[in-house]
N, C-alpha and C positions, 0 to 999 in steps of 0.2 A: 784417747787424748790423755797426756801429761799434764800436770799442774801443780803448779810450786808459788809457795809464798816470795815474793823477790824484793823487796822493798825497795833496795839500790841495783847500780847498775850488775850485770855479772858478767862471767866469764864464761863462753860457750867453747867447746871441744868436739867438732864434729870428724867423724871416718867415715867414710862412705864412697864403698864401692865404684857405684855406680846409679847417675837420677837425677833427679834434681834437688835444690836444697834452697828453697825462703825463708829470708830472716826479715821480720817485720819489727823495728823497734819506735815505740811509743812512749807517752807519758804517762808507766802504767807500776803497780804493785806485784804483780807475778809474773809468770815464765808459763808459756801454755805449749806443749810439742805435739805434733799431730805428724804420726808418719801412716805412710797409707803407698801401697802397691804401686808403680809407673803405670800398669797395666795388670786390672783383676784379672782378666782375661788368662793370663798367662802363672801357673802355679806357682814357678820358681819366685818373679814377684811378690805374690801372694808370702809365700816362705820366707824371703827376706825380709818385709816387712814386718811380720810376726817374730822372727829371730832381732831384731832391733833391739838394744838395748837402749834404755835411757833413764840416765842415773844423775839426779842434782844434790851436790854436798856441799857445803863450807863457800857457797858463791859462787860452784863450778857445775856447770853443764855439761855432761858427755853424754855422748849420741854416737853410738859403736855399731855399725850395720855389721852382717858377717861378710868374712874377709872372702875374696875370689878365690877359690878350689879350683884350679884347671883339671885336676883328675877327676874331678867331679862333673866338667864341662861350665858352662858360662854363670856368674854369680846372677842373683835376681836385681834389677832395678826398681830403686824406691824413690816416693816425693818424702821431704822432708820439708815442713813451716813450722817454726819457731817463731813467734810473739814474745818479747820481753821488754828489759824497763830500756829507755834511748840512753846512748852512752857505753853499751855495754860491747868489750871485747870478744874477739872472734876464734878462733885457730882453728882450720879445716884441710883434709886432703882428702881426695879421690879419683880415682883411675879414670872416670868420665864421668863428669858432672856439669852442670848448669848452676852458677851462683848467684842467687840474687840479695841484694841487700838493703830493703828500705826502710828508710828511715835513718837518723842519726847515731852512728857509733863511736867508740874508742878506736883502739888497734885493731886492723881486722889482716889476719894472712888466711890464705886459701892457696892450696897447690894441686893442680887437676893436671894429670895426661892430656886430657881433652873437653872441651868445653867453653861456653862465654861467661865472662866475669862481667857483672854489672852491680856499684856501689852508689847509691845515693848520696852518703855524705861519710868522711872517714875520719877521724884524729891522722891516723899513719895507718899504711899500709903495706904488704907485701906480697905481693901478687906472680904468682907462675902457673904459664900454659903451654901445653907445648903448641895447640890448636885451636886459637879461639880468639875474639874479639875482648878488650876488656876496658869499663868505661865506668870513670869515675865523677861523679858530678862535683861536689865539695870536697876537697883534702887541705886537711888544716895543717899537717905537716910532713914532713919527710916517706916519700914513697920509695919501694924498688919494686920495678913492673917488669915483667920478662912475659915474650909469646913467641913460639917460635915461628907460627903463620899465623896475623891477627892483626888488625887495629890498635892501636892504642888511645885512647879520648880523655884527657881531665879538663874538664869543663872551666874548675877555677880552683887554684890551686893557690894558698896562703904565706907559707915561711918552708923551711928549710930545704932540704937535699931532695930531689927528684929525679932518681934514674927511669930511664924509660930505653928497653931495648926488644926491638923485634927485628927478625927477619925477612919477613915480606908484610910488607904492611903500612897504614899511615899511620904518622903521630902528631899528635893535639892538642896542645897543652893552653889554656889561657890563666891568666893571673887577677888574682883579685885587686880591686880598686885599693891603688893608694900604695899597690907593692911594690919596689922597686928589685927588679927579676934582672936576673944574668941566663944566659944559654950557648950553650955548648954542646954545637949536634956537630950530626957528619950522615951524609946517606951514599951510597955508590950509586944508587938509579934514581935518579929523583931530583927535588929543589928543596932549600932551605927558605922559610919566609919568615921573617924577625919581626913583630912589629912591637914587640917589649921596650918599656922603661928600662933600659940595661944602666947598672951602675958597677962597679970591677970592684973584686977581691970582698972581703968582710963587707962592704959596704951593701951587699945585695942581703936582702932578706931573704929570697927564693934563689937556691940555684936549682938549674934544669940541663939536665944531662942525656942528649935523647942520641940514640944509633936507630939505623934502619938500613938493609942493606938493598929492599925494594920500595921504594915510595916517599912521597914528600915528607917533612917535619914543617909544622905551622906552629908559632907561640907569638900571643898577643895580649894585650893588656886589655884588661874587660872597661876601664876607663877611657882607652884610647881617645880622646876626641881631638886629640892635632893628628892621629894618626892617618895614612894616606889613604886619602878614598873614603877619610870623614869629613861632612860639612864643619864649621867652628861656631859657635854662639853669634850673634850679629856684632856690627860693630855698635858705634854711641849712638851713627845716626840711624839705626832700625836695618840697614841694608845688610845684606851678608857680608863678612870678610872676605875680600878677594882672592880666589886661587891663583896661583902661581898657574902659569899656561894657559887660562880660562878662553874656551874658545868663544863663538858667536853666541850672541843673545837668541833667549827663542820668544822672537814677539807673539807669538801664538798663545804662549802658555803668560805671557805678560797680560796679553788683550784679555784674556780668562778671565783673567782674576782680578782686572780693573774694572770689568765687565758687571762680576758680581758685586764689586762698593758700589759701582753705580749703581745696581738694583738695591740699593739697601742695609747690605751689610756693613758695618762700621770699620773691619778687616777680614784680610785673607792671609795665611800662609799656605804654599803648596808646593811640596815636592814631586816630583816625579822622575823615576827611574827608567830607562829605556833602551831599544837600542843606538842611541846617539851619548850615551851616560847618562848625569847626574844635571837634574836642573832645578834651585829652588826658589824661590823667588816671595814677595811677601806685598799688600798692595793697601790701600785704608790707612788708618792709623794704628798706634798703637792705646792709644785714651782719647777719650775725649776732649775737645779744646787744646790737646795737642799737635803738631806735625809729625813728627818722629812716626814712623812705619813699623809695624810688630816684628819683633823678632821672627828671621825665615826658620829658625829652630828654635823657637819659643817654647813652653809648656803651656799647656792647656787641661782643662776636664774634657775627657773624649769619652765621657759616659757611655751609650749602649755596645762602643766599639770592646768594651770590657765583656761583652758577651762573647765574644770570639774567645778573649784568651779564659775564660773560665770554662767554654766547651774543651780550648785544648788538653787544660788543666787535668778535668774530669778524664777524659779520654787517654791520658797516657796511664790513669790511676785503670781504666780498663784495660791500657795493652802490659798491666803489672801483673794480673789477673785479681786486681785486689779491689774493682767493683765490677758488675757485670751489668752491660749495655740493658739489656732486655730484663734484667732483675726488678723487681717492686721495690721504690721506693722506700715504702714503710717498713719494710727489713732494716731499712737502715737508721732509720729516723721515725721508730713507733710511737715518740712521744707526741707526734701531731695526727694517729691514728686517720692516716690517709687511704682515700681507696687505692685496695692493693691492687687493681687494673692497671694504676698509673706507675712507669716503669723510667728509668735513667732516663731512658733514650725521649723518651716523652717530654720531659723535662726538659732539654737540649734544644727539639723540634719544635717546644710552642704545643701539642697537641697534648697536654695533659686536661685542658679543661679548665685547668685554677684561675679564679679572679683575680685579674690583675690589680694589686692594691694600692697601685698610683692613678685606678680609675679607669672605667669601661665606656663602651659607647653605652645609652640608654634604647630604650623600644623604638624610640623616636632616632635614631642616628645621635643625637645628642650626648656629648662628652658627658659623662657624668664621674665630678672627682672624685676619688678615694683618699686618702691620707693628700695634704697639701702641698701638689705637684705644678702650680702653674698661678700667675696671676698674684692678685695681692696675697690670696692666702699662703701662699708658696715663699712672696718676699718676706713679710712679716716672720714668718716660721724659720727662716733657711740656715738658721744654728741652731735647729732642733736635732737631736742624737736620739735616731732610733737603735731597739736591737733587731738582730734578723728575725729573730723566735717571734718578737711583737709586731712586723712585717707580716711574718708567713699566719699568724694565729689572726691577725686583721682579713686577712685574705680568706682562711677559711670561715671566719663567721660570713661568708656571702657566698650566694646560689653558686655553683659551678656552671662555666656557660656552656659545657657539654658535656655527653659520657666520654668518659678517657679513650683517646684515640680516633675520635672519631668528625674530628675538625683542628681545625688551626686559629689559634686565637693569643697575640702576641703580649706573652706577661712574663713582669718582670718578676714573678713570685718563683715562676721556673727558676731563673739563675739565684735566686736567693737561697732555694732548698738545695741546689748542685752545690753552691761554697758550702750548708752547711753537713753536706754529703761526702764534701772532701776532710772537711775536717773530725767526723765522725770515723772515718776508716784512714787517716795517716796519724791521727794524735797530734795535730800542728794547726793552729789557725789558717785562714783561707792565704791572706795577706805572707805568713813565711812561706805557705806550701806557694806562691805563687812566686817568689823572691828565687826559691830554690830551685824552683825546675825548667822556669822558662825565662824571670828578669835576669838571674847573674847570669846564666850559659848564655844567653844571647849579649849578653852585656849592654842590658836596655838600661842605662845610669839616668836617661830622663824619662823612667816611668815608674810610679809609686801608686801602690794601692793606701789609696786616703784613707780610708774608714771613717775614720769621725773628724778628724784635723779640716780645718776650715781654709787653710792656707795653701796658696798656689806658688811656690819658691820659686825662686831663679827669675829669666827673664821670660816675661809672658808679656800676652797684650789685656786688655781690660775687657771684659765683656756686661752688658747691661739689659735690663730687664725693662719694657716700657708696658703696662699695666694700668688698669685703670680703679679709679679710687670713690666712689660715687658717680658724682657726674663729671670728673677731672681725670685726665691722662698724665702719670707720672713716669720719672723714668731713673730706675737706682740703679746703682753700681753694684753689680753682684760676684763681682770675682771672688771673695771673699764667699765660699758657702758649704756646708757641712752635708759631702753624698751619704750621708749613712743611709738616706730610707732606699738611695739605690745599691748599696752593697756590692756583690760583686755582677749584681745584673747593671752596675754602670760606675763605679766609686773610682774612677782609674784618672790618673792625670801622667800626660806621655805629651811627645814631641813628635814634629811629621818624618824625622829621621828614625827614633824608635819603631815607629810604629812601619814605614816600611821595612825593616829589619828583619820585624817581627811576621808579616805577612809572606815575606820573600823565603825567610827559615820555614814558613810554614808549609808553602804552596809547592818547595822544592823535596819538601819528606826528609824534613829535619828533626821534626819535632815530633811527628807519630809514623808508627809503621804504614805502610801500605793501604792493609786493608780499613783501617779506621779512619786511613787519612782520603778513602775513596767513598767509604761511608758518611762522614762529616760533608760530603761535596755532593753529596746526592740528593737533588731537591724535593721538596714534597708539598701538594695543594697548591694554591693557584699562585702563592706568591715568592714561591721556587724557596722556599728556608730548607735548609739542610741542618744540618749540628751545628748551631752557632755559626752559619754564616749563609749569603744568602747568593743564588745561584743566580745572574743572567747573561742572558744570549743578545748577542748586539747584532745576531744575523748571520749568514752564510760567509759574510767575507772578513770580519771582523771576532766571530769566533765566542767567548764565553771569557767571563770575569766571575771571578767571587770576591764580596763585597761583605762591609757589616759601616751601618755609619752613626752614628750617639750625636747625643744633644744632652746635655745637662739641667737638670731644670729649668735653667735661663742661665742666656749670657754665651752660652755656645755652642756649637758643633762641631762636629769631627768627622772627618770622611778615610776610609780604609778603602782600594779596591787594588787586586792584582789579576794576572793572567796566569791559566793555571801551572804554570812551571815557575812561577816568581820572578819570570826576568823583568815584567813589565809593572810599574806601580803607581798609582797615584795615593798619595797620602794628604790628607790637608787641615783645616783648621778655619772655622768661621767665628766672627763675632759677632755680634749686636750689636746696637748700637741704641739712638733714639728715634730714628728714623719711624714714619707710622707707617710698618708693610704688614701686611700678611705674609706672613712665612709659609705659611700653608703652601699658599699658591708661589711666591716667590723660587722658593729653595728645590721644588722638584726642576723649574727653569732654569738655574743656575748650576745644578746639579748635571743637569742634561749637557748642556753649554760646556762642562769640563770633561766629564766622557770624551765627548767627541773629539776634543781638542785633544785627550790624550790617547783615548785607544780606538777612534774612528778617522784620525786623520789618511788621508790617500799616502802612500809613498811619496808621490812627486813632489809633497807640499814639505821635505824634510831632505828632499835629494842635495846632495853638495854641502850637509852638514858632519863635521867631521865627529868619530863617538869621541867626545872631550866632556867634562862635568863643567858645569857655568850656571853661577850664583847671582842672585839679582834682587 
C-alpha cells in the first residue's frame, strides 16, 4: 500500500497493461494506491504486480505497470484501487482493462483495446474502446465517447458538447433538469427517440451528437413531465389533466378507491400500470372541509417505502465491490462497537436482532414506544430533529430481541445504520449518494430525501392525526412534519408516478445486476421480506408481486407493488383524515380490496378494453 499526503484534488496517470483499475474519490486528505495480482495464483501476475511502479510528485500520480513483452509471451494482469481527494483528474490507457470510477471527479480520459468504462460522476470526459460497454452517471460538461462494439449510457448529462459514437451498440443519453438540450443523431439499424427540451443553434446549453451504425439512440429530459407517456400535475379542480386520446374509464379501479374513503380514509391517489396502459385516478378530498380531490400525482411522505430504495442504494455499493453483503457491519462503523455476527445483509433482511427504536411489541403483545412515534407523544414532538448516531445509540442502550440471524424482527434501526454505511464507504451523505445514483438517472423530480425539512412542496393532499388527549379525541393537521427519527428507514417524500418509475426500473434489472437483483427478491421467515422488499404469492394463477408499503408517523401512507418483470404496477397514496377507524383492522381490507382489483382481476373483466393511458 501507497500513501501520500494529498490535501487538494490531484492528477492521476495510470499505464496499465492489462486488469482492472478503481478509482474511488472522496472527501479525504491523501491518495492511498493498493495494487495487488488479478490472480496470485498465477506467477506472471504476481510479477507484474511487484514490478508496479508508483510515483506521486508536485500533485501527480503515476502508476506505470510493465509494458507487454510479446517475446517474452503474455504481460501479467493486475487490480489496481486508488482512493483520493473528489475532484481530482484522471489520464489512463490500457490494452485490456476494466475502469471503474467512483465517486466525484474533474477530467477523466481512459483509452483500453478492451474492456467496460464505468464513471460515476465526471467534469469532462474522454473515453475509448474498441470493445466494451461505457456508462456515465453525471457529466457536467463536454464529452467524446467512442466504442467500437458497446453501449453507450450518460445518465444526466449538464452543458456543453457531447459526442457519442459506436458501432454496434445503444445510446443513452438524458439531460439534467432545467437544460435546454439539442441532438443530432443518425443510426443505419435502428430508431431515434427525442424526448429533449430541444432549443437551435447557441441557444442550447447541451448539444448531443450521437452515431450508431447498430442500435437505437434515446435522449430525454430527466424533467420531462409534459413529456409523452407522462401523467401532468392535476388540474385546479383536484382531477387529472386530460390526455389527448384518453380512452375508457376503468370503473373498477374507480370503485377501489372510493371504496377505501368510504372505509375511512380522508383520500386516495392511485396509479396503475398494466397491460391496457396507464390509469390514475384520485378519490376523497384533498383537506378537510374542502371539495377539491388530491392531486392524482401529488407528493406525499411514503415513509417505510424508502426502505426499498436504500436496500437498492446499498446493494449497487455491493455490485461496486465497495461493501460486501455478508461482511460485519462493525468493520464499517466501529464506533457503535456492534456485534460483529450482525452482517450488511442482516441489516437489509430485518434479522440482525437490533431494537427497533420507534418501539417494540412488549412480553404481553403490547406496543411499547421507543422514541415518540404515534399518538399525542408523536404530535406534540413531530419538529423534533433527530441525528442517525442518537437513533442508532437509543437503540442500542436496549436488549437485542435475538442473536444475529436467527429471527426476523422488523426495525427501523436496520436502514438507519445502511444510510450510515453508505455514507462511511462513498464520502457523500445518504441524501446526495441517493440523488446520484438512483433519483437523477431515473429522473424521479418528485421525490426528495427530507431529512430534517418539515415541508411537503408542490401539490399534495393534507393528511391528519386523530389522537387522544386525556379523556378527549383530537385531531391535527400533520402534513407539516420532520422524518428525521425515520431517516432513510422512511424520510422520503415521492409521487405515485415516481414511485412506479422506480419499482418498474427496479423489477426490470435496471438498477442492479442479476444476481443481487435475484438475492434482494428472495424471501426469508414467515413474512416473505427479502432485501428491502417484501415477497407474495397471490396463488397459482395470479403468480408473485414484490411489494414494500410506508406510513409516516401520521397522516399517511404509501403503497409500492409490481410484478416481477415491472410491466404491472400499483403505486398509491392514502390519507387520514378525522374519521374514528382503526387502521389496524381497516387498511389490511382496503389493501386487500386493491390487490385484487389490480392484479387478481379475471381477464374477461378487462376484455374490449383497448391498452390507452386514462386519467381520472
Amino acid at each position: 500500500m501507497h500513501t501520500f499526503d494529498t490535501p487538494a484534488p490531484i492528477a492521476t496517470v495510470l499505464d496499465i497493461p492489462a486488469g482492472r483499475v478503481r478509482l474511488i474519490a472522496a472527501d479525504r486528505a491523501d491518495t492511498a494506491v493498493e495494487v495487488l495480482p488479478a490472480n496470485a495464483a498465477k506467477d506472471r501476475d504476481v510479477k507484474a504486480a511487484g514490478q508496479t511502479k508508483v510515483e506521486y510528485d508536485d500533485g501527480v500520480l503515476r502508476i506505470q505497470a510493465p509494458a507487454n513483452n510479446q517475446a517474452f509471451g503474455p504481460s501479467g494482469s493486475i487490480e489496481v484501487t486508488v482512493r483520493l481527494p473528489a475532484g481530482s483528474r484522471v489520464e489512463g490507457t490500457a490494452a485490456s482493462a476494466d475502469f471503474r470510477a467512483v465517486g466525484r471527479f474533474g477530467e477523466v480520459a481512459f483509452d483500453s483495446a478492451h474492456g467496460q468504462i464505468k464513471i460515476d460522476e465526471a467534469a469532462s470526459v474522454r473515453l475509448t474502446t474498441e470493445a466494451g460497454d461505457v456508462s456515465v452517471g453525471r457529466l457536467g460538461g463536454p464529452a467524446q465517447i467512442s466504442t467500437g462494439k458497446g453501449d453507450i449510457r450518460i445518465a444526466e448529462a449538464v452543458r456543453g458538447t457531447v459526442v457519442l459514437r459506436t458501432q454496434a451498440g445503444q445510446v443513452s443519453v438524458g439531460t439534467a433538469a432545467g437544460v435546454s438540450a439539442s441532438l443530432d443523431a443518425g443510426t443505419a439499424h435502428g430508431r431515434i427517440h427525442n424526448a429533449l427540451r430541444n432549443t437551435e443553434g447557441a441557444a442550447a446549453q447541451l448539444e448531443i451528437h450521437a452515431t450508431t451504425a447498430y442500435g437505437d439512440i434515446t435522449a430525454r429530459s430527466l424533467d420531462a413531465a409534459t413529456a409523452p407517456g407522462v401523467v401532468t400535475a392535476g388540474s385546479a379542480d383536484g382531477t387529472a389533466a386530460p390526455q389527448a386520446g384518453a380512452g375508457p374509464d376503468r370503473p373498477e379501479l374507480r370503485k377501489a378507491i372510493q371504496e377505501a374513503v368510504d372505509a375511512g380514509f380522508a383520500g386516495v391517489q392511485l396509479r396503475v400500470h398494466d397491460e391496457l396502459g396507464e390509469w390514475a385516478g384520485s378519490a376523497g378530498v384533498r383537506k378537510l372541509g374542502e371539495s377539491d380531490k388530491p392531486p392524482t400525482n401529488g407528493r406525499f411522505w411514503a415513509g417505510s417505502v424508502a426502505k426499498t430504495f436504500t436496500a437498492t442504494l446499498v446493494l449497487q455499493l455491493v455490485a461496486d465491490g465497495r461493501i460486501g453483503l455478508d461482511d460485519p457491519v462493525a468493520g464499517y462503523l466501529p464506533q457503535f462497537e456492534l456485534d460483529r455476527r450482525i452482517t450488511v445483509r442482516m441489516l437489509l433482511q430485518h434479522t440482525s436482532g437490533l431494537y427497533n427504536y420507534t418501539g417494540e411489541p412488549g412480553p404481553d403483545g403490547t406496543f411499547v414506544q421507543g422514541i415518540p412515534s404515534m399518538g399525542k407523544d408523536w404530535v406534540d414532538n413531530r419538529f423534533t430533529t433527530y441525528q442517525p448516531e442518537e437513533l442508532v445509540r437509543f437503540a442500542l442502550s436496549k436488549p437485542a430481541r435475538f442473536e444475529p440471524g436467527t429471527g426476523f424482527s422488523y426495525s427501523n434501526t436496520n436502514y438507519t445504520l445502511a444510510a450510515l454505511l453508505t455514507e462511511t464507504v462513498t464520502g457523500r451523505s445518504y441524501a446526495e449518494e441517493m440523488r446520484r445514483r438512483i433519483l437523477r438517472p431515473l429522473g424521479l423530480s418528485g421525490t426528495v430525501v427530507a431529512s430534517t425539512s418539515p415541508e411537503l412542496p408542490g401539490p399534495h393532499a393534507h393528511g391528519y392525526c386523530r389522537y387522544q388527549d386525556g379523556d378527549q379525541w383530537k385531531v391535527a393537521d400533520v402534513t407539516r412534519q420532520n422524518p428525521s427519527m425515520l431517516h432513510a428507514a422512511g424520510d422520503l417524500i415521492s409521487t405515485t408516478q415516481d414511485l412506479h418509475t422506480f419499482i418498474s426500473a427496479l423489477m426490470s434489472g435496471r438498477l442492479l445486476p442479476a444476481g443481487l437483483l435475484a438475492e434482494m427478491r428472495t424471501p426469508h421467515g414467515e413474512l416473505g421480506y427479502g432485501l428491502g422488499l417484501f415477497v407474495q404469492d397471490l396463488g397459482p394463477e395470479f403468480g408473485t408481486v414484490f411489494h414494500h408499503n410506508g406510513g409516516a408517523p401520521g397522516g399517511y401512507g404509501a403503497l409500492m407493488y409490481s410484478t416481477p418483470d415491472g410491466g404491472k404496477t400499483l403505486t398509491a397514496s392514502l390519507t387520514m383524515g378525522d374519521a374514528a377507524i382503526n387502521v389496524a383492522e381497516v387498511f389490511p381490507k382496503v389493501l386487500d380490496m386493491l390487490i385484487k382489483a389490480v392484479f387478481c382481476a379475471a381477464p374477461a373483466d378487462k376484455e374490449g378494453q383497448p391498452a390507452v393511458r386514462s386519467t381520472g
